[in-house]
NUSELO-201006 format. One record per residue: x, y, z of N, C-alpha, C, O in turn. Coordinates in steps of 0.05 Angstrom, whole numbers, plus 5000, padded with zeros to 4 digits. Layout:
XYZXYZXYZXYZ/...
! end
This chain:
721907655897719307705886718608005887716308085883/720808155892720208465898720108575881722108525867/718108775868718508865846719609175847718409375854/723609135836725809335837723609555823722609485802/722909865834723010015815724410135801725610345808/724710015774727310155762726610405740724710375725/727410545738726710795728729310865707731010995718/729410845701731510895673731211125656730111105634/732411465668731811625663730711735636731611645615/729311875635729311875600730112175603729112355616/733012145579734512405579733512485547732312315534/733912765535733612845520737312785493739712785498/735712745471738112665457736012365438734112215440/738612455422737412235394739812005396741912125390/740311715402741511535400742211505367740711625352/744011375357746211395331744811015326744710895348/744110885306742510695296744910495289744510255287/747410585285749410515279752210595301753110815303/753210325317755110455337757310245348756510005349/759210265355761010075373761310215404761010465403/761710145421761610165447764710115453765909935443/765710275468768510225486768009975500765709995511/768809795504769509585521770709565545770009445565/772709695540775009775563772409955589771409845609/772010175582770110255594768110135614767710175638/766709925590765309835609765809525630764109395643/768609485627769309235643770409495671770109435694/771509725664772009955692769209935699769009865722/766809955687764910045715764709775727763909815750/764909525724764209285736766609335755766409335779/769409375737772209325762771609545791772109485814/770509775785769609925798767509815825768209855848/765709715819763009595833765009445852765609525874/766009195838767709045846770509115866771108965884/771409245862773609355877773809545905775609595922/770209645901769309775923768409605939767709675962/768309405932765809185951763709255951762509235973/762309375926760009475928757409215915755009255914/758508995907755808875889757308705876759508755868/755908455871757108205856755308115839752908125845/756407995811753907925792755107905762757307985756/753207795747753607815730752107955700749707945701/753108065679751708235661752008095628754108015618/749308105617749608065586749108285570748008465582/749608315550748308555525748008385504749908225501/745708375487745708215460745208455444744208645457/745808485417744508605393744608415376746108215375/743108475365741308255342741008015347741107825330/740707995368740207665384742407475383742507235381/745007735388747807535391749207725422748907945431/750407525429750607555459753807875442755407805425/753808045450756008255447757708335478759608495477/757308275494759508345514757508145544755008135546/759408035560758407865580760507935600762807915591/760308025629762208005651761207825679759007745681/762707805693762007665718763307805738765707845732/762607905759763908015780764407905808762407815818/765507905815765007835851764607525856765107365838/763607455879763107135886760907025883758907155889/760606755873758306575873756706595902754406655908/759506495917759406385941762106495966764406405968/761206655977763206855995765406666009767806696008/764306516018765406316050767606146033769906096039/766106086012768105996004770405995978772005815972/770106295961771306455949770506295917772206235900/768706285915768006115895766906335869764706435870/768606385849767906705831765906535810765606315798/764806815813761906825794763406825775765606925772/761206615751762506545722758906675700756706755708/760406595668756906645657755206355660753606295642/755606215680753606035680752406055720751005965739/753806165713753006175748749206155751747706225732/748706105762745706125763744406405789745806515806/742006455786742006645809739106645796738306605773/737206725832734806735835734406965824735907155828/731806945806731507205783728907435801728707685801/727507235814725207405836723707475802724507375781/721907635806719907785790719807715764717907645750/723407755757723207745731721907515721721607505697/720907275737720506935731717207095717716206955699/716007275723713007395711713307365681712207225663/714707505682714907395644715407245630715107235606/716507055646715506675641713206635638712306575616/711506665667709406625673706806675653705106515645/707007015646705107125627705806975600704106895584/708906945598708706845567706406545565704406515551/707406375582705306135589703006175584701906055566/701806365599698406345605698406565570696206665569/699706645550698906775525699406485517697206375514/701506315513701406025495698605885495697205825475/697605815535695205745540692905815518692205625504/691806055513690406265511690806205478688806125466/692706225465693606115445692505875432691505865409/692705645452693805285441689105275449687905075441/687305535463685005525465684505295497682505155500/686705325516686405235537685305445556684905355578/684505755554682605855574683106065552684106035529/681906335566681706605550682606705571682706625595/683506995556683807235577679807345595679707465616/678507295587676607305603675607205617673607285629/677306915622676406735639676006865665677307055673/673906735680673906835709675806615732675906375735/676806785742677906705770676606425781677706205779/673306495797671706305795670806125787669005995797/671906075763672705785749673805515761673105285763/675905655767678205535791679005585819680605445831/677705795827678405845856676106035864676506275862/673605935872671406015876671906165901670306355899/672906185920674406245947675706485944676006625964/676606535924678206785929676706935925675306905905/676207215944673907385947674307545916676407645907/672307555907671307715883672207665865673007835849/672207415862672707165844671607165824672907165803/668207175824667307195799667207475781665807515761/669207675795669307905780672408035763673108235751/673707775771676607745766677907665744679207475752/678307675726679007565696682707495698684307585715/683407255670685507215676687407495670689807525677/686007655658687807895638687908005668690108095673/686608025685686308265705689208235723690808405729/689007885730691507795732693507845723695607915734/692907785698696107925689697008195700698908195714/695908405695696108655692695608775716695909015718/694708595741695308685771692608845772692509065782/690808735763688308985771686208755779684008705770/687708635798684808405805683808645841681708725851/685608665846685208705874686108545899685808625922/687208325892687508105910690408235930692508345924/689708185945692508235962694908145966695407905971/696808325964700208235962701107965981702208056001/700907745983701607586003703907606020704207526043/705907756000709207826009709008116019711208246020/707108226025706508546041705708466066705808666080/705008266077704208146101705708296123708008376116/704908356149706008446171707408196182709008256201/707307906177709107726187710207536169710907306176/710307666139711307446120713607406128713707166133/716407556136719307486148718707256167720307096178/716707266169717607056197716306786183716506576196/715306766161714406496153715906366117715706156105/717206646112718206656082719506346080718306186066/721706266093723406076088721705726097722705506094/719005786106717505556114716405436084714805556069/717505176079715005026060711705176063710905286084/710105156037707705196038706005006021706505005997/703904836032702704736002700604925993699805136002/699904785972697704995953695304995971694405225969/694304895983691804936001692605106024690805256032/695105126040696605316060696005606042694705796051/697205616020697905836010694605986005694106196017/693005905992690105945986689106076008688506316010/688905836031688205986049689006256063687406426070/692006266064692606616070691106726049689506886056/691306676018690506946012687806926018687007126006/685906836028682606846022682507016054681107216059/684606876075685107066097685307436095684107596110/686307466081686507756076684607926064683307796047/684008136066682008386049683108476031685308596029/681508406016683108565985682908725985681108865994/685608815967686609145968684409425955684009645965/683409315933681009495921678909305907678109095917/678209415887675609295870677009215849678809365841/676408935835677608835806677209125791676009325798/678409095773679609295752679709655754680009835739/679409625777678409925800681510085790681310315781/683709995789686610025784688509885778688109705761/690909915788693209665775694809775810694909995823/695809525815696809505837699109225847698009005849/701709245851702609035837702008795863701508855887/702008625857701508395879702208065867700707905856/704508045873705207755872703607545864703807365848/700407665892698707305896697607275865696907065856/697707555848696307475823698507365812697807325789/701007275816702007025791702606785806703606595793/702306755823702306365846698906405839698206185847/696606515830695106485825694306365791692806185783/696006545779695906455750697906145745698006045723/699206055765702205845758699405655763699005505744/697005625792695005535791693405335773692905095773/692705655754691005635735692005555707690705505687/694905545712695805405686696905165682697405055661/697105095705697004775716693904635717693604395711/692404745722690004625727688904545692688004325685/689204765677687904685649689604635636689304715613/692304495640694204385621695004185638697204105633/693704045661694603775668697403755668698503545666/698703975671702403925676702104115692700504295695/704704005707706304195724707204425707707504445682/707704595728709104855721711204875710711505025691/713804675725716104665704715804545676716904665657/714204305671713504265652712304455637712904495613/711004545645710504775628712405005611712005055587/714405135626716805215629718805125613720505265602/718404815612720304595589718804655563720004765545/716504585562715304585538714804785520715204735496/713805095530713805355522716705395508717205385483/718905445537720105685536722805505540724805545525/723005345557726305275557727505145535729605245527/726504885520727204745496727104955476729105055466/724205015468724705175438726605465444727205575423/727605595467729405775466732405635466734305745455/732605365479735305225479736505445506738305605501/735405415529736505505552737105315564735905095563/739505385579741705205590742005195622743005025637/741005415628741105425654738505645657738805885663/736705565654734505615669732105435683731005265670/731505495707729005195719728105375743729005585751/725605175754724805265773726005225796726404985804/727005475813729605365831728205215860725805235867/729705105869729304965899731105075921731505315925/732004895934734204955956736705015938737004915915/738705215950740905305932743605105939744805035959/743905075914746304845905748604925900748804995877/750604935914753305195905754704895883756004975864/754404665884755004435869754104475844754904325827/752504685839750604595810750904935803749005035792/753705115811754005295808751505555811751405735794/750005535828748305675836749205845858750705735874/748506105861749306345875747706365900745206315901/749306445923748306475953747706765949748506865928/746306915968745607225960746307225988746207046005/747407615989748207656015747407986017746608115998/747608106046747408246046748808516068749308476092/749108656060751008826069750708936092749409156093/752208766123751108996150753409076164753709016188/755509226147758709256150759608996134760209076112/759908796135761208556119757908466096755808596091/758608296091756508166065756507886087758307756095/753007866094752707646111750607486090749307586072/750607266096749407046088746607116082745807276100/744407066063741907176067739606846072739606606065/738506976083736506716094735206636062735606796044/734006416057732606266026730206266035729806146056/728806366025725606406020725106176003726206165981/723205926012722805786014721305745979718905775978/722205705963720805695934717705565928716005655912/717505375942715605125936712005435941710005395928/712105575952710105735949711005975924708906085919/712606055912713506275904712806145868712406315850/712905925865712305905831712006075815713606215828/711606175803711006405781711006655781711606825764/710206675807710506955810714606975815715707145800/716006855827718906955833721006655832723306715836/720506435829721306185836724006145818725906015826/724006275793726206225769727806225780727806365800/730706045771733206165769734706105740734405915725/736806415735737806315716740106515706741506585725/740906605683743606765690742306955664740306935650/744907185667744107395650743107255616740907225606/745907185605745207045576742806855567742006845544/741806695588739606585585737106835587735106735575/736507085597735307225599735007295583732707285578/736507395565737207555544736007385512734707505494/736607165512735806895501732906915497732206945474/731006895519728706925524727207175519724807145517/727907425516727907595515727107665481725007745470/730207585468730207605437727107415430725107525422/727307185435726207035423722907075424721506975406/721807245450719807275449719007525434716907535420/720507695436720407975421720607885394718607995385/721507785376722607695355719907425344719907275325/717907445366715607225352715506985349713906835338/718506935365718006575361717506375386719106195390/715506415402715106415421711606395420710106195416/711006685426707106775428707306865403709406925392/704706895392704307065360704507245365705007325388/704407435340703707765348702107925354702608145363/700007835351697207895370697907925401697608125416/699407595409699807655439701507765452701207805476/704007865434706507945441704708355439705008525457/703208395416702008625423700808755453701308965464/699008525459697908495488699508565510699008695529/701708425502703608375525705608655534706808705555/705308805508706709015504704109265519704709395539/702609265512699709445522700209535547699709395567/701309765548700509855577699510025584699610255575/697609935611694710055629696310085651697409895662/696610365659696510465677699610305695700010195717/700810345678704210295684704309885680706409775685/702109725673702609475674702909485642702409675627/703809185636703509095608702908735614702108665637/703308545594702708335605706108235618708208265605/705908135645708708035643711008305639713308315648/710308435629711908695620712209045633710309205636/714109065637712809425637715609605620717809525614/714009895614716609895602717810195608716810405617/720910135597722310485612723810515585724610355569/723910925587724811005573728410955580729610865599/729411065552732011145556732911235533733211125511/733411625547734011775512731511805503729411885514/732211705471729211695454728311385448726511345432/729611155465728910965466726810875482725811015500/726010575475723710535484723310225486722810075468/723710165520725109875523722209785537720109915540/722709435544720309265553721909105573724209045569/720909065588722808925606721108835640718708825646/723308775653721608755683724008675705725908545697/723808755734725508785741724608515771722308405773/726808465788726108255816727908315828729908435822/726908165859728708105879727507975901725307985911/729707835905728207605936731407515945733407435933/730407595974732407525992734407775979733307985974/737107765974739207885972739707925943741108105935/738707765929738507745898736607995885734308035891/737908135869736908255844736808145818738708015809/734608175803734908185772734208365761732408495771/735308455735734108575710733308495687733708255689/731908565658732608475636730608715626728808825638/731208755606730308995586730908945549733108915537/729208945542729608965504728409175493726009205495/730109375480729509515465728909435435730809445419/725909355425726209345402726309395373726509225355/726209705370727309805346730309755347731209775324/731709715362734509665364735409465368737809425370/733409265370735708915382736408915394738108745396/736109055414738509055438736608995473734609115482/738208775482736808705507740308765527742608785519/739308755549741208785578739908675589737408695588/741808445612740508325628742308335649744608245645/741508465676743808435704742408275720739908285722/744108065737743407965754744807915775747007825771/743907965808746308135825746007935846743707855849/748207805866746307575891748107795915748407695938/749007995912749508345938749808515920750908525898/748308685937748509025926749109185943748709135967/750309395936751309525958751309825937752710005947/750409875917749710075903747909955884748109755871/745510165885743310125864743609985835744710125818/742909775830742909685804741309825779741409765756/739610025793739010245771740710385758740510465735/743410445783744810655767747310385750748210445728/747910205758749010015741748610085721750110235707/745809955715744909865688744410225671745110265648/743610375682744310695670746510725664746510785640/749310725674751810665672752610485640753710545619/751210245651752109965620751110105589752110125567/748710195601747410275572748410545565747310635545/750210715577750110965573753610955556754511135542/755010745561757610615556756410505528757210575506/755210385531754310205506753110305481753410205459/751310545487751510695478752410975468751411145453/754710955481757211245479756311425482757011615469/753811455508753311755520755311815542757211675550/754312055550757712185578756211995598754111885605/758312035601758411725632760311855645761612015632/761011805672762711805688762511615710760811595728/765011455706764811155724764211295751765211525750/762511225780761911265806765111305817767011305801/765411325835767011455849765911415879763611485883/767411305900765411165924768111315942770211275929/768711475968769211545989768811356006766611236005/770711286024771511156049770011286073770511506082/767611086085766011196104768011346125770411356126/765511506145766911606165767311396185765311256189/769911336201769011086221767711206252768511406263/766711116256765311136287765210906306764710676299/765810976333766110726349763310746360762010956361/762210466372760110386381758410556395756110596389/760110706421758810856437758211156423757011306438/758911246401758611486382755211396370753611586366/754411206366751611136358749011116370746711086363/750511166397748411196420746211396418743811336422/746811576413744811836411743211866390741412026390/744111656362741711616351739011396349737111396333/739611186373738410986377735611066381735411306389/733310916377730510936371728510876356728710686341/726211016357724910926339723711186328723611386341/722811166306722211426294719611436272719211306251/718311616283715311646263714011906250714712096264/712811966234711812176232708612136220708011896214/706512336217703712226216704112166184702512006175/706512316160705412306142707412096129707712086104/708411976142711211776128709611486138708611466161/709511306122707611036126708810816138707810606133/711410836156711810656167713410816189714111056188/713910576214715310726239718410626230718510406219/720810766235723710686231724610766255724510956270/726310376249727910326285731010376276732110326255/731710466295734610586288736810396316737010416341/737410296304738310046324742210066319743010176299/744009946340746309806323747109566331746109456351/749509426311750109326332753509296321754509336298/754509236342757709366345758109586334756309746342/759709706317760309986306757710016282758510166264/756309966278755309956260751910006263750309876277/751310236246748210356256746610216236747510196213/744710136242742209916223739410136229738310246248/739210136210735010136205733409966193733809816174/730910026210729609746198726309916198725209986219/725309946175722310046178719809756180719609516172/718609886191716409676198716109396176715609406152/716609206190716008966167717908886144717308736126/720609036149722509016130724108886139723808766160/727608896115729008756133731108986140730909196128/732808946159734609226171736709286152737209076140/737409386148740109536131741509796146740809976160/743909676133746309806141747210196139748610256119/746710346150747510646155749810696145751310566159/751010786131754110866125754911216129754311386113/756011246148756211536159758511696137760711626129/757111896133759412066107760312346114762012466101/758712466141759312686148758112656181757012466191/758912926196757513006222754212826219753012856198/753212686238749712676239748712646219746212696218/750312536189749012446167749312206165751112126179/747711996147748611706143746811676113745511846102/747411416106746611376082746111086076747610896083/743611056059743510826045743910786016741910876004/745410706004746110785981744210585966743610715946/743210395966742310265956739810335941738910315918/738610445970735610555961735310855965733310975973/737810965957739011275957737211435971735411595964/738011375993736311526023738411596037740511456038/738111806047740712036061738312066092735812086088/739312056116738912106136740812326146743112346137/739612556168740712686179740212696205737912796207/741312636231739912636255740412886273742712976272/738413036290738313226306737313146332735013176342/739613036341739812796374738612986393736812886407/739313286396737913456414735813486411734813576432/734513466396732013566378730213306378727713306378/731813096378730012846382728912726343727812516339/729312846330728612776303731112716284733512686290/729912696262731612616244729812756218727412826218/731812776197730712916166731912706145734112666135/728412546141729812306122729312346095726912346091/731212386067730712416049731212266020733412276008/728812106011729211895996728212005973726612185978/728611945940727412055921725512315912723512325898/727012515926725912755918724612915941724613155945/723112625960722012725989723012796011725012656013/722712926028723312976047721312906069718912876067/723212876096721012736104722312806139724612736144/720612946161721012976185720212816199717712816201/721512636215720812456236721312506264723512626263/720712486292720812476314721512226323720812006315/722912286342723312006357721812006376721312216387/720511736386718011686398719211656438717511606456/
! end
């Protein structure tokens, strides 16, 4: 349910309207990913709403060597929003509520309820608080919740600002909308899901997921702490709409065309949906690339990534979906499209860590804070292997590349430690950042 920020550089240069793509190319950057042990998954590209290149990489299922195929299934996290929003525009559509409906209609309880609209929802500017930002969600993620459990946390919490004060992203606004679209359509959610979006697209492997089924070719997610370990399942039965989907790249892609392409919401709502305030759209947000100009939305829960993106002056959608990463799926999918579209690329190139034995890790053990960095980071190991873990997160893996440097490649953060000195110099996206150890 994490929403990946994916940023998809926008480079200068005019894209060619007419093109073929190397192939060869782009099965090396997957053999690549793959060969490093860096990330497992699978990828679609459609133009003109025909599937043009599909790969699969790595394992379904580790333990027991089970290779990812294109039906594999995998928890989509976030991306399930644009299910969601498409729903509540059909709703809105078929004259089962409006976008101005108030909150207070249906959940009189949730503080500032009667100032809350469904659009606000959509677009993350209710104010309601992230339920999955919690200082003890890890410790309850994988527990069943019913809808009256779930309510009550959020009415527990202070909301983040004032309805339409800003845009701020927060989960509870789509388990709030899956709610409200159950309540005035007397169906369930999957039903809903059937009726919208899975039949009239003819998707094959998409549903609302449950417990994971390696029998029904569905993907375990793992995560990297020196080996690829098992990742704990966040318990779906609370997660509905906002992150609950599972489904594979080609079915993404499917859904994608078909809504962009109007056969789905009208064009009125597919306009809406496209509208963006202050980095939201409905269900949507969107990133450059080049002189293009894509719609899309990105997830993750537990160990699982998704993507999907449509560019539509071009037809062209990409959909990745990852169950380990061990290099950013930003630069992936920059990579796919930059192949696909015959800009300079240069496949990654990955170096063999430095190795260090156990007792070499000692001197950076601790915890570390500074007044202007927003969380404290614990610098822990265990056997040869250095972990951090910032407040409320989950720990990840250090990969040492020089003297007192380490790295997370994932969320391309470079550490440097000064053991005498007691600090460290942590530098993630542009920032820099001085910490003390406490």
């Amino acid at each position: 349910m994490r929403l990946m920020f994916f940023t998809l550089a926008l480079f200068l240069g005019v894209i060619p309207a007419v093109f073929s793509f190397e192939k060869s190319k782009m099965d090396s950057l997957f053999s690549v990913i793959e060969n490093n042990d860096k990330g497992m998954g699978s990828i679609s590209i459609f133009h003109d709403g025909k599937e043009v290149y599909s790969k699969s990489y790595g394992y379904s299922n580790i333990e027991n060597k089970i290779s990812a195929n294109s039906d594999t299934k995998y928890r989509v996290g976030s991306v399930s929003k644009t299910f969601t929003a498409t729903i509540i525009m059909k709703l809105v559509e078929d004259n089962k509520l409006t976008l101005d409906t108030k909150l207070s209609k249906f959940y009189p309880q949730i503080i500032n309820a009667d100032d809350i609209t469904i659009e606000d929802l959509l677009r993350h500017r209710s104010g309601i608080f992230n339920f999955t930002s919690a200082a003890d969600y890890l410790e309850w993620h994988t527990i069943p919740l019913s809808k009256e459990q779930l309510l009550d946390k959020m009415v527990s919490y202070e909301n983040s600002f004032k309805p339409n004060e800003k845009a701020e992203y927060s989960n509870s606004n789509y388990v709030l909308l899956t709610f409200v679209a159950e309540d005035v359509s007397h169906k369930t959610f999957s039903d809903l899901l059937n009726e919208y979006i899975i039949k009239p697209c003819g998707l094959k492997n998409t549903s609302i997921g449950s417990k994971i089924n390696k029998t029904k070719n569905e993907a375990d997610s793992y995560t990297k702490l020196g080996e690829w370990r098992l990742e704990k399942e966040t318990d779906l039965s609370f997660v509905l709409g906002a992150g609950a989907l599972i489904s594979t790249p080609t079915d993404l892609n499917t859904f994608y065309n078909k809504l962009f392409e109007g056969k789905i919401v009208d064009q009125k709502s597919l306009e809406l949906m496209k509208t963006i305030k202050d980095g939201f759209g409905i269900g949507l947000f969107q990133v450059p690339f080049y002189d293009l100009k894509g719609f899309g939305h990105t997830g993750g829960i537990d160990g699982f990534q998704a993507n999907v993106f449509y560019f539509p002056e071009q037809k062209v959608s990409i959909s990745l979906t990852s169950n380990a990463v061990d290099f950013p799926l930003n630069d992936i999918l920059l990579g796919a499209l930059s192949i696909y579209w015959n800009k300079e690329y240069k496949l990654p190139v990955f170096k063999k860590a430095v190795a260090l034995k156990s007792e070499d890790l000692d001197k950076y053990l601790g915890v570390y804070s500074a007044p202007n960095f927003p969380i404290k980071l614990t610098i822990s190991k265990e056997g040869n292997i250095l972990k951090g873990q910032g407040t409320g997160q989950p720990a990840f893996a250090l990969e040492c590349f020089d003297v007192n440097k380490f790295k997370f490649d994932q969320a391309k953060l470079k550490i440097e430690f000064y053991p005498d000195e007691n600090k460290m110099i942590l530098k993630q996206g542009g920032a820099e950042f001085d910490l003390k150890r406490e």
